[in-house]
C-alpha positions in Angstrom: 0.0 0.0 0.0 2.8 2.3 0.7 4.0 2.2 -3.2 0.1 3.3 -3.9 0.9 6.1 -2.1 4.5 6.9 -3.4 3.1 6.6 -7.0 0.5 9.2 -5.9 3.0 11.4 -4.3 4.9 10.7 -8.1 2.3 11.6 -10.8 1.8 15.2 -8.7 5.3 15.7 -8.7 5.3 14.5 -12.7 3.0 17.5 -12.8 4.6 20.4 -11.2 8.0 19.3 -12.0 7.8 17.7 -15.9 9.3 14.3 -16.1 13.6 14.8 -16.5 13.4 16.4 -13.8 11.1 14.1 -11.5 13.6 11.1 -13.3 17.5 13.0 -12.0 15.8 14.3 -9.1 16.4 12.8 -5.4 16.1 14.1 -2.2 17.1 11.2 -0.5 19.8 12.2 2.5 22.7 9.8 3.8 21.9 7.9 6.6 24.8 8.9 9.4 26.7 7.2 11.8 24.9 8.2 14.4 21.1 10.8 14.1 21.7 13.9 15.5 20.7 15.5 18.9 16.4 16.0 19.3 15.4 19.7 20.4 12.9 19.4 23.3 11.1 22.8 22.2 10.5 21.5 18.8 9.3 17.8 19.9 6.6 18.9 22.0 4.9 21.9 19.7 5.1 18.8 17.1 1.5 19.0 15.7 0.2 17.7 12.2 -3.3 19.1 10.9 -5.9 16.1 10.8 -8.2 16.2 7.1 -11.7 14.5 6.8 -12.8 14.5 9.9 -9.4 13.4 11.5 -8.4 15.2 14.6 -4.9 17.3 14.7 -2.6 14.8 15.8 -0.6 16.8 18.5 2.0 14.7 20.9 1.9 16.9 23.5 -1.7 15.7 23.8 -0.2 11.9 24.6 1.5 12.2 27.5 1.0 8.8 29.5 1.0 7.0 26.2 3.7 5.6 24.2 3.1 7.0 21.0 5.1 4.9 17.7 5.5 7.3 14.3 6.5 5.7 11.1 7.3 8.2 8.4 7.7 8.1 4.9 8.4 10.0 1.9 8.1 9.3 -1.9 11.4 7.8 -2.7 11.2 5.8 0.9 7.8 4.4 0.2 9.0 3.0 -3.1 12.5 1.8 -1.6 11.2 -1.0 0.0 13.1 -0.3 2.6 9.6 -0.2 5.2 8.2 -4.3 4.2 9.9 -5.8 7.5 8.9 -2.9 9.7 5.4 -2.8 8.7 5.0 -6.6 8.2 5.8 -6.7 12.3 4.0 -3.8 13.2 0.8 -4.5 11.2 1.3 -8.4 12.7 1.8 -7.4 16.1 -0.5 -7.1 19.5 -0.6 -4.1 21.4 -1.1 -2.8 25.1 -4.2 -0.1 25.0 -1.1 2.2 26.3 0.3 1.8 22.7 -0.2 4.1 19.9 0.8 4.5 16.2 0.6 6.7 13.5 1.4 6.9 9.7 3.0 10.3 8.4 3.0 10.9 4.6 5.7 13.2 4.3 5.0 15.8 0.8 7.2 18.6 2.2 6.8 21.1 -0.6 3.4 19.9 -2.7 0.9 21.9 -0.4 -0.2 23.2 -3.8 -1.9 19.8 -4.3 -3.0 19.7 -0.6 -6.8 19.1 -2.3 -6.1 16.0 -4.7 -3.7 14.3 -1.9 -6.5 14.3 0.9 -9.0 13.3 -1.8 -6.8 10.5 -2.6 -5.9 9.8 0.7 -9.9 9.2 1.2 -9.4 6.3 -0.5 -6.5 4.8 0.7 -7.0 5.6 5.0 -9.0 2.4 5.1 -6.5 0.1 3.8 -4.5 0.7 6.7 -4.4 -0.4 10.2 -3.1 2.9 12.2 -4.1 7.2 11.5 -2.2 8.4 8.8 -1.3 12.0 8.8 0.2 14.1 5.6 3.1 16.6 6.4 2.9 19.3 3.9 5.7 21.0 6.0 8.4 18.4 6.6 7.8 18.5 10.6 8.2 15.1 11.5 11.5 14.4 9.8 13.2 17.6 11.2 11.4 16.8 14.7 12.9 13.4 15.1 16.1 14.5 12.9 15.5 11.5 10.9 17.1 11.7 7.3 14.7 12.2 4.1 14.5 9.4 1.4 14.3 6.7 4.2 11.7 5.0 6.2 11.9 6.7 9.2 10.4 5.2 12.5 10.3 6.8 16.1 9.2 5.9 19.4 8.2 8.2 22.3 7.1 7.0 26.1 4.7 7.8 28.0 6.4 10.7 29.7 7.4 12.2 26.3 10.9 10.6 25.9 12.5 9.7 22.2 13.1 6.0 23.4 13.8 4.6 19.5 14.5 6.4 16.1 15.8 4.3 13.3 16.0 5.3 9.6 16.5 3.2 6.9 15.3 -0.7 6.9 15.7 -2.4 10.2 17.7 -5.7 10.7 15.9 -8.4 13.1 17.6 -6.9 16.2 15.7 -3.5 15.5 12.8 -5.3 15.4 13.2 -7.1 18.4 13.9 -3.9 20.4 11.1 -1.8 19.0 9.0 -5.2 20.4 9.9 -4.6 23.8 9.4 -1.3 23.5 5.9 -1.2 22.5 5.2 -4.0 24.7 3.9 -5.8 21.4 2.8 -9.7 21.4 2.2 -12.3 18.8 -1.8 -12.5 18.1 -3.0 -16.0 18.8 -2.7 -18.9 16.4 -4.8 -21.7 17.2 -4.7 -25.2 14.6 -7.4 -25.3 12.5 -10.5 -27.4 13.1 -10.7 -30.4 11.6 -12.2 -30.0 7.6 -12.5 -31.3 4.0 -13.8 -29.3 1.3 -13.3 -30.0 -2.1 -10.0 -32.2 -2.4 -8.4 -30.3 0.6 -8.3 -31.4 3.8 -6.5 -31.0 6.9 -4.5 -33.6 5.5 -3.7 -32.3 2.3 -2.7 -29.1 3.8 0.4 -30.5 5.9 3.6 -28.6 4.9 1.9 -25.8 2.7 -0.2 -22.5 3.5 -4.1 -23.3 2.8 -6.2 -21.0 1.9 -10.2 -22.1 2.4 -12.2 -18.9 0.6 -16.0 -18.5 0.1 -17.2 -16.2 -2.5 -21.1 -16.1 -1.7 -22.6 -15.0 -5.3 -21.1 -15.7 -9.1 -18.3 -12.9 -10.2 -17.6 -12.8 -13.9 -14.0 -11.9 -14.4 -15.4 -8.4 -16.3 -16.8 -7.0 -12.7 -13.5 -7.9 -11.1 -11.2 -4.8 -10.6 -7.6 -4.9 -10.3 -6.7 -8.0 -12.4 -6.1 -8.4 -16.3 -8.6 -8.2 -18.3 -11.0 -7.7 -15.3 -13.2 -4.6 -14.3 -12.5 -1.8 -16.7 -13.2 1.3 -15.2 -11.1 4.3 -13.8 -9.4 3.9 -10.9 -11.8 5.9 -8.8 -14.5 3.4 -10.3 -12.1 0.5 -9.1 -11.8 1.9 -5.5 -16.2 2.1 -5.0 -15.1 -1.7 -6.5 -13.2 -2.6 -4.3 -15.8 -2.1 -1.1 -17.6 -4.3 -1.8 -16.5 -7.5 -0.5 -17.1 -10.3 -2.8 -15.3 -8.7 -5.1 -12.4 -7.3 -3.2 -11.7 -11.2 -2.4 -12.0 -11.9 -5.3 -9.4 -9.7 -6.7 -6.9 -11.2 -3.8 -7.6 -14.5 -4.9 -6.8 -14.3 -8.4 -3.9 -12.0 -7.8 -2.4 -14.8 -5.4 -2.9 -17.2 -8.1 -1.3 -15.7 -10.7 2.1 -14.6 -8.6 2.8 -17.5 -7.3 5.5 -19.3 -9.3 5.9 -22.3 -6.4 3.1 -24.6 -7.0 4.2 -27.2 -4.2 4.0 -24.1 -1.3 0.1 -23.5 -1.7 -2.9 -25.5 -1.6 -6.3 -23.9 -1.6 -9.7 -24.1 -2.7 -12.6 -21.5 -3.1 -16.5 -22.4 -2.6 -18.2 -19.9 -4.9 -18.2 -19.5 -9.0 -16.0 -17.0 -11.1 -17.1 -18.5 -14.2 -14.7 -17.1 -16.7 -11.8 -17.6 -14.6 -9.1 -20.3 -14.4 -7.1 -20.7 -11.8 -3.6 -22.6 -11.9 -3.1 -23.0 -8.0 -6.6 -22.7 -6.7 -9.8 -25.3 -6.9 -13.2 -24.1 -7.7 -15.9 -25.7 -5.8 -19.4 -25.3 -6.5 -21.6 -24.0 -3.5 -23.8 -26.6 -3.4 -20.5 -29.2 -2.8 -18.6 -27.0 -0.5 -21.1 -24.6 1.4 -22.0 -26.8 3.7 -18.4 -28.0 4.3 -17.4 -24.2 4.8 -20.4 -23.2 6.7 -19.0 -25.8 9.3 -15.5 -24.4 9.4 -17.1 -20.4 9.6 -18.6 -21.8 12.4 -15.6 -23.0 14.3 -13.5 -19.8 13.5 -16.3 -17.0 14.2 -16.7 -15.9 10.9 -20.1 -15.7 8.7 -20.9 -18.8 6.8 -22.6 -16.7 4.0 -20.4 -13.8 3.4 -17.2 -13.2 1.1 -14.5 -14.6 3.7 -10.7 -16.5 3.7 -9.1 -18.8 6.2 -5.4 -19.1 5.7 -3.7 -21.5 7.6 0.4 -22.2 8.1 2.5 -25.3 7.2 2.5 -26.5 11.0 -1.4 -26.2 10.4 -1.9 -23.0 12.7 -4.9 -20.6 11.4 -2.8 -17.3 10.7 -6.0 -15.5 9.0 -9.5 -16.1 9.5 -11.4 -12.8 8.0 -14.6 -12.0 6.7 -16.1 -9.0 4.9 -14.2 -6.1 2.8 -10.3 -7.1 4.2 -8.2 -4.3 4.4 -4.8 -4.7 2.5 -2.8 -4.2 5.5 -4.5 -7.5 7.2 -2.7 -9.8 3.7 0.7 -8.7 4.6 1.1 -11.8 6.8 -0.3 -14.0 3.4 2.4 -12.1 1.0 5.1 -13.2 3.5 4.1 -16.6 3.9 3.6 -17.1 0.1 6.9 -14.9 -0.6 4.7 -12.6 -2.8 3.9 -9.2 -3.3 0.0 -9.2 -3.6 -0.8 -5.5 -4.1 1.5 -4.4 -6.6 0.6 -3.8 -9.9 3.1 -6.4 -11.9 2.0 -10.0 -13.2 -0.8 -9.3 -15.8 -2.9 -6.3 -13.9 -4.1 -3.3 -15.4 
């Protein structure tokens, strides 16, 4: 989701700047040694404007919390350089004494200040924590953090910088910012016992399973985001996209067409996408599966007749059990078992 945003950010800048120049042009500062000293002053006046209805996020407001800020700009969004640190922190627990925040930092583009937050509209609910735009750069020169890079700070709950890290983090990083925001592992409990279709709980040893239900037929034309699928703008795509048959729908084919390892997936979906053929995936026809699927919905608190996806380890754990319009944040943990990227735009989409 993070390069959605950067190509945003990009096709503005495309705009105001004309392309040689967008294509030389990087702002991108060298990580030092060792991040320079924080003013105190500075750190707590730190105040970002909220936009559709969001409140002004200011940190002097947070005191007794411990407040997390990841920040990014165009060329660190489309760096890569944030998967490992979001993976964990979109995976993670947290304390109700926790907090985090996403900054969008477009130091210099206020002039678009309209088309961003409209854009942003649609991309907020994709994401699992607030994310703020800096029009003026604040966060970066608050936390002295160097532009280009994904940027990550931590504050405590009396208002202390207790973590700031720029650039991708190593496991160790990860480890600390753990501790620090008191973070746990969500539960994974082995999935009930099943068979639908020709998988089973059997079948499934040593490979992620995905069990899906798509509750109504979905011709491949209706489908936005694949080849040769829905065909509208992208604004068109988005309103798409919430509704939740066909969001899932979407995912589903995307997995199956990225994945080049046929022996690390097994998976069957209970619905019909009639003009769609899957290479990875088996089809099963309501009337053979439903019943089988309504049984496992059961057993894993989801609704047996709405657009949902089970997703369950190699060692048989259920890592995903999720029902309804999924934001994209929740299918980092399926990219990284499956070694994909499922939200990009490479592999046959439009």
């Amino acid at each position: 989701m993070w390069k959605k945003i950067a190509i945003v950010i990009g096709v503005l800048v495309l705009c105001a700047v004309g392309y040689g120049a967008w294509m030389m042009r990087s702002q991108a500062e060298e990580i030092p040694t060792e991040l320079g000293p924080i003013d105190p002053q500075k750190l707590a006046a730190l105040m970002l404007p909220g936009d559709s209805g969001m409140p002004d996020f200011k940190l002097a407001d947070k005191q007794g919390k411990t407040v997390f800020i990841v920040v990014g700009d165009r060329e660190s969004m489309s760096s890569g350089e944030e998967k490992v640190r979001n993976l964990a922190l979109n995976h993670w627990e947290y304390p109700e004494t926790v907090e985090g925040y996403i900054v969008g930092d477009v130091k210099g583009f206020e002039l678009f200040k309209s088309k961003i937050t409209e854009i942003m509209g649609f991309i907020r609910p994709e994401l699992r924590f607030p994310m703020y735009i800096d029009f003026k750069g604040d966060v970066f020169d608050t936390f002295r953090l160097p532009r280009g890079h994904a940027g990550t700070a931590v504050v405590d709950a009396s208002g202390e910088v207790v973590f700031r890290h720029s650039g991708e983090m190593e496991q160790a990083k990860i480890d600390e910012l753990k501790k620090l925001l008191q973070a746990t592992e969500p539960a994974t409990p082995a999935a009930p016992t099943f068979a639908i279709g020709e998988l089973s709980n059997e079948s499934c040893k040593g490979k992620v399973c995905i069990v899906a239900n798509l509750p109504k037929p979905l011709p491949r034309s209706e489908i936005p985001g694949i080849k040769d699928g829905f065909e509208g703008d992208e604004k068109q795509s988005f309103e798409k996209l919430k509704q939740a048959d066909l969001r899932l729908a979407s995912l589903l084919i995307k997995i199956d067409e990225k994945l080049e390892d046929a022996d690390k997936l097994a998976g069957v979906i209970v619905g019909d996408t009639p003009d769609v053929t899957y290479k990875h995936l088996q089809l099963v026809a309501p009337g053979d599966g439903g019943e089988a699927f309504a049984g496992l919905a059961s057993e894993l608190a989801l609704e047996k007749d709405a657009a949902a996806m089970v997703v369950i380890d190699p060692e048989g754990k259920v890592v995903f059990a999720e029902h309804g319009v999924i934001p994209m944040y929740k299918m980092g943990r399926v990219s990284a078992l499956l070694g994909i990227e499922i939200d990009d735009k490479k592999h046959g989409e439009d």
